[in-house]
Structure formats: C-alpha cells, structure tokens
N, C-alpha and C positions, 0 to 999 in steps of 0.2 A: 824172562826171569827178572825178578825186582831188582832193583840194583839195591846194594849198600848204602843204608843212611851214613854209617860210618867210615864210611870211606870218602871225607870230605874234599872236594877240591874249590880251592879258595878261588881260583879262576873262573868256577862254569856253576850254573844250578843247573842240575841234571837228574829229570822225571821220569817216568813213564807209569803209566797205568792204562788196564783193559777197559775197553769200552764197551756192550755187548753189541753194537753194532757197526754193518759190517765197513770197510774203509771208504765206498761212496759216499755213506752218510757222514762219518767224521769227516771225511774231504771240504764236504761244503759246509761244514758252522767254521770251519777254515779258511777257507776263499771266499766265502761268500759275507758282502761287505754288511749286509743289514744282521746278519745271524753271526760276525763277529762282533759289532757292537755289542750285542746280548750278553756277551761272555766276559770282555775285554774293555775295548775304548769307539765312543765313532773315531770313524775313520773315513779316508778316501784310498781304500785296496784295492787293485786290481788285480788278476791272475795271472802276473804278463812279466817276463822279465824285462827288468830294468826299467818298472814303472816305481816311482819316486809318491811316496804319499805318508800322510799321518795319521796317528792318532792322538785326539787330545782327552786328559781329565781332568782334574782337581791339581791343583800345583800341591806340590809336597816341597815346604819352604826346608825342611829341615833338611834336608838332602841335597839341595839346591835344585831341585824339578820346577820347571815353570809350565807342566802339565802339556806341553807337547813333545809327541815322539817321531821324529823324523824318521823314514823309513825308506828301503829300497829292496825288492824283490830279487836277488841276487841268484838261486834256483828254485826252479822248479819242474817237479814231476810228478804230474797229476796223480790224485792217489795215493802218492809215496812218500813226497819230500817236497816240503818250503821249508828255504832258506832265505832270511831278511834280516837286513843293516838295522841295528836300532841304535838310534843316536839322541842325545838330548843339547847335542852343535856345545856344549860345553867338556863336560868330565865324561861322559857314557859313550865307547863307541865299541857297541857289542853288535853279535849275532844272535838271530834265534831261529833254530832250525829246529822244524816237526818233521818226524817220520813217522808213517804209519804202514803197521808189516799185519797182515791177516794173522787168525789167532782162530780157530775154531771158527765159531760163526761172527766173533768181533773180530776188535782192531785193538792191537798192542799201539798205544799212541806213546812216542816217544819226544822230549822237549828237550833241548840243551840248549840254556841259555849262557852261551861263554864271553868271554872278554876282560873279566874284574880284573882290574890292579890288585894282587895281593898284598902290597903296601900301602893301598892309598883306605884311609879309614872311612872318608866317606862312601867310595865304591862298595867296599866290604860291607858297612851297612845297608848302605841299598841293595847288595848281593841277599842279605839276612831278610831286607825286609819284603823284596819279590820275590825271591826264595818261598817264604810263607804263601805271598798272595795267590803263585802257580799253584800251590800244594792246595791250600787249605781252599781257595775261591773258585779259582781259573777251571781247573781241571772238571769241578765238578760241574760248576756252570756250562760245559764243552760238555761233558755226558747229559745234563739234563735239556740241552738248545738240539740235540742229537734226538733224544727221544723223543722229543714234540715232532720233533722231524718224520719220528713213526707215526706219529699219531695222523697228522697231517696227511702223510701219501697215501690213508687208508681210510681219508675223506674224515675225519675228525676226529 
C-alpha cells in the first residue's frame, strides 16, 4: 500500500513504488555497480557486507556537497533488503535501506532514506531536495535500467 505523502517525517524520506518486474531483476540495477550508475552515481559497490565504497557527482555547493558519497554496506539480503551508510564525512550521516517484497508478478520496492537533523536547515533542505530527486528521477530511472533488463535476457 502507498504510504501517506502527508504524513511527513522530518527525519527519513520514505518511498515505495511497484515495479512490474519481478524482485531478481530490481535486485540487480541495485547491486550491480555498472546498472547502479545508470540510475544514481559511479560508484565502487560491492554486494558484501562491510564493503566501504562511493559514489561521486556534481558538488552541490549550496548544501555543502563536495559530490562524493561515502558508503558502507551495512545489510544485506539478496533479493530482499540493502542497508547502506551514506555519509558526506561532514553534516550527512544517514542510512538508505531498499526492500523489495513480491507483489503479483512485480516488486513492491520500498526506500527509506533516514537520518535528517529536524533542526538542522541545511539537512532539512537536502532532505526536500533528495526527497524530490528519489521521487521524481531515481525511482524511475531504477524501473526503466529494469526493463532494459527485459529486453536484454530475451537477446534484445
């Protein structure tokens, strides 16, 4: 079930939406590091707990981002759930765990990205402004690097 836009919590963005495919395929634009780039950021991801890697982009000077994100795989369970440290070694030291629960012939993919200071303004903004980018960018780019995915295992 959707969750409540209006039921904001100043600490976490917290998504979910269906994928029509089934949790194998979301698993790997997830772990797999050349098909998370497509979505997200390069990166050096591994599928392994307590492997330490980043992703970098564009600095986002107004936030204070200097465009890398330090990372640690903290859990995982194929198929089901990554959990990862995201850090910017200054103001940011969040988590961001995906779960993915079967749904029909998809995958309910669920994201909570927690950690915001409810007091601190620049976290709050950065909450607002990657808030947007999971909603409006992320998610869909993670459905459309999925369905290439079909296209692909069915020789083109």
């Amino acid at each position: 079930m959707p969750r409540d836009p209006a039921a904001e919590d100043l600490r976490a963005i917290r998504i979910d939406q269906f994928i029509a495919h089934p949790p194998r395929k979301v698993w790997r634009a997830l772990t797999e590091p050349e098909l998370v780039a497509r979505w997200l950021m390069p990166n050096d991801f591994r599928p392994e707990v307590g492997h330490r890697f980043t992703f970098t982009t564009e600095p986002k000077p107004q936030v204070g981002f200097d465009g890398i994100v330090y990372c640690e795989v903290l859990e995982l369970e194929p198929e089901k759930l990554l959990k990862i440290s995201w850090s910017d070694r200054k103001r940011a030291d969040w988590t961001v765990t995906w779960r993915l629960e079967p749904e029909g012939k998809g995958t309910r993919l669920f994201l909570d990205h927690e950690g915001f200071d409810p007091d601190d303004e620049l976290q709050q903004l950065s909450r607002r402004i990657m808030g947007g980018g999971w909603r409006s960018r992320h998610f869909r780019a993670i459905a459309a690097v999925v369905e290439e995915l079909g296209v692909e295992e069915l020789g083109g």
